[in-house]
C-alpha positions as CSV (number, residue, x, y, z in Angstrom):
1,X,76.6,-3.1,241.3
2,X,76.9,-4.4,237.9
3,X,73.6,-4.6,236.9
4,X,72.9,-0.7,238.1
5,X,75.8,0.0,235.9
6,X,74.1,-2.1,233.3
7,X,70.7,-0.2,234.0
8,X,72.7,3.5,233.9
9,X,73.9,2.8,230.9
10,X,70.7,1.6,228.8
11,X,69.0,4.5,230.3
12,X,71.6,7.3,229.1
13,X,71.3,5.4,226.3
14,X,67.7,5.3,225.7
15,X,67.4,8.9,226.6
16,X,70.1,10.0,224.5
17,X,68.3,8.3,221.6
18,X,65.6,10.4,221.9
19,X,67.0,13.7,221.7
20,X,68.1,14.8,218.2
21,X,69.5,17.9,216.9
22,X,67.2,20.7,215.9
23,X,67.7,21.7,212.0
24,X,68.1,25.6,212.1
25,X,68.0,26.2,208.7
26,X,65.2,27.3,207.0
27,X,63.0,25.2,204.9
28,X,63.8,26.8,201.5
29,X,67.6,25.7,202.7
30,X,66.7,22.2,202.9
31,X,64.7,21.9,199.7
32,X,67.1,23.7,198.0
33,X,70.1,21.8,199.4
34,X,68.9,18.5,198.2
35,X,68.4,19.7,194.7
36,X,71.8,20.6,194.6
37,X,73.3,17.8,196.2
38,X,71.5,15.5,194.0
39,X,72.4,17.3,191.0
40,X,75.9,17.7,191.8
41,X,76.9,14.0,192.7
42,X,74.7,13.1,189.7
43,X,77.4,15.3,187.6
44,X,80.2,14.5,189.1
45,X,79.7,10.4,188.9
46,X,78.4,10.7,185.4
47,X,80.9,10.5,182.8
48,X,80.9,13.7,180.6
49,X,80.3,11.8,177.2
50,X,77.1,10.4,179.0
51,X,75.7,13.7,180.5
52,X,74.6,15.5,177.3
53,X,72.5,12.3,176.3
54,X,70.4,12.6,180.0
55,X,68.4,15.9,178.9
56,X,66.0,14.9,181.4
57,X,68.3,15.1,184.5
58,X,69.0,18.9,183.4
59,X,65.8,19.5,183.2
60,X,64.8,18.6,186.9
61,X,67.5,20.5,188.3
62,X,68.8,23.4,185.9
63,X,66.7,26.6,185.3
64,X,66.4,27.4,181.6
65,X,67.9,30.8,181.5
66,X,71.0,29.2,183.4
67,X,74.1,32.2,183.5
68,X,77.0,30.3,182.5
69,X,80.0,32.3,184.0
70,X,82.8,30.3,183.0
71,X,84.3,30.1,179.4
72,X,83.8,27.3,176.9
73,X,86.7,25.2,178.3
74,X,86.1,25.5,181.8
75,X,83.1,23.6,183.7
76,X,79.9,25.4,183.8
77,X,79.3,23.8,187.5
78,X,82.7,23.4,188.8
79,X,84.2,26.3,187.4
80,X,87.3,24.6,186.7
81,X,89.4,23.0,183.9
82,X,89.6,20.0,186.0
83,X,86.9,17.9,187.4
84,X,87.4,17.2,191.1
85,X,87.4,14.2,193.5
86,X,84.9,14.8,195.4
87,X,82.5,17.4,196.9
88,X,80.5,18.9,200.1
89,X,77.3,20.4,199.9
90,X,78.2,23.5,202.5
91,X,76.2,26.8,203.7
92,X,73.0,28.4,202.8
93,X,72.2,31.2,202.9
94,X,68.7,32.3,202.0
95,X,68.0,35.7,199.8
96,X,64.3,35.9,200.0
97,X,61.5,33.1,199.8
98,X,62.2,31.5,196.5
99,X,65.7,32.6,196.2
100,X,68.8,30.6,197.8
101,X,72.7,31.0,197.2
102,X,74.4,27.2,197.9
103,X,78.1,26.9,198.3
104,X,79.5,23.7,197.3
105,X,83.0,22.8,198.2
106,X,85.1,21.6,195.8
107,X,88.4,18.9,196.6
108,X,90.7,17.4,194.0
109,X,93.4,14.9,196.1
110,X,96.7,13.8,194.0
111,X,100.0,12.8,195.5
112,X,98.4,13.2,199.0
113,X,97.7,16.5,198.7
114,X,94.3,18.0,198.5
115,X,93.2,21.7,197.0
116,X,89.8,23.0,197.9
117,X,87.7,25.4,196.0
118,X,84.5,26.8,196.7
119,X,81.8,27.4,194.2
120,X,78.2,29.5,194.9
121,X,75.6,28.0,193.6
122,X,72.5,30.4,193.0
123,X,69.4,28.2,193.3
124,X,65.5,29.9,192.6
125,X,62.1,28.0,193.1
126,X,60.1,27.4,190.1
127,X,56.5,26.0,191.0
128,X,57.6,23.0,193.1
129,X,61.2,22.5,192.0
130,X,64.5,24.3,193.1
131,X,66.5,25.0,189.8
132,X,70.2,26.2,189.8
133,X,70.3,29.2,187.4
134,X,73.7,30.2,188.1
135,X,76.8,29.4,190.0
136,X,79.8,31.7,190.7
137,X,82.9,31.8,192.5
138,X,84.3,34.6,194.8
């Protein structure tokens, strides 16, 4: 008995293994998503005195004409006056084939509480690379 137990179970197992979730979004979505994602836990783990000296980094994932909707002493990318804890890459939704609009969830945490604010990230395709040109909240 134990050993058909032992047999069910590596079975459902091995079976279970082999299925995997399908990835419904499109794939502009995914290429877009991990330009973003990269980009934004680049920013938010790089101290702010250090960002301006990597160029390079801005260049890989910011579009040259980037909107900046926020005022001089808010955060271009968080939209905030603050810099947050942490962050989720969230929904996509696509606008056409080189167009994308990201949202990014944003999560400060102080004296066990946490506040949440979400951010839209506007993401376009230039040649090969997906660029954030703008980023808006709602």
């Amino acid at each position: 008995m134990r050993q058909t137990v032992y047999a069910v179970s590596i079975s459902v197992f091995l079976f279970l293994s082999g299925c995997s979730i399908p990835n419904l979004e499109g794939q502009q979505c995914t290429e877009a998503r991990d330009a973003v994602h990269d980009f934004y836990f680049w920013y938010l783990g790089t101290d702010p005195a250090m960002r301006d000296k990597q160029k390079d980094v801005y260049d890989r994932f910011i579009a040259p004409g980037f909107v900046r909707v926020a005022g001089e002493s808010r955060d271009p990318f968080f939209l905030s006056d603050t810099i947050p804890t942490t962050l989720k890459i969230g929904k996509c939704e696509m606008k056409d084939d080189s167009h994308v609009e990201m949202q990014v969830q944003l999560y400060w945490r102080q004296d066990g509480k946490t506040d949440q604010k979400e951010v839209y990230a506007n993401i376009a395709k230039s040649g090969d690379k997906w660029l954030i040109d703008k980023v808006e909240s709602r």
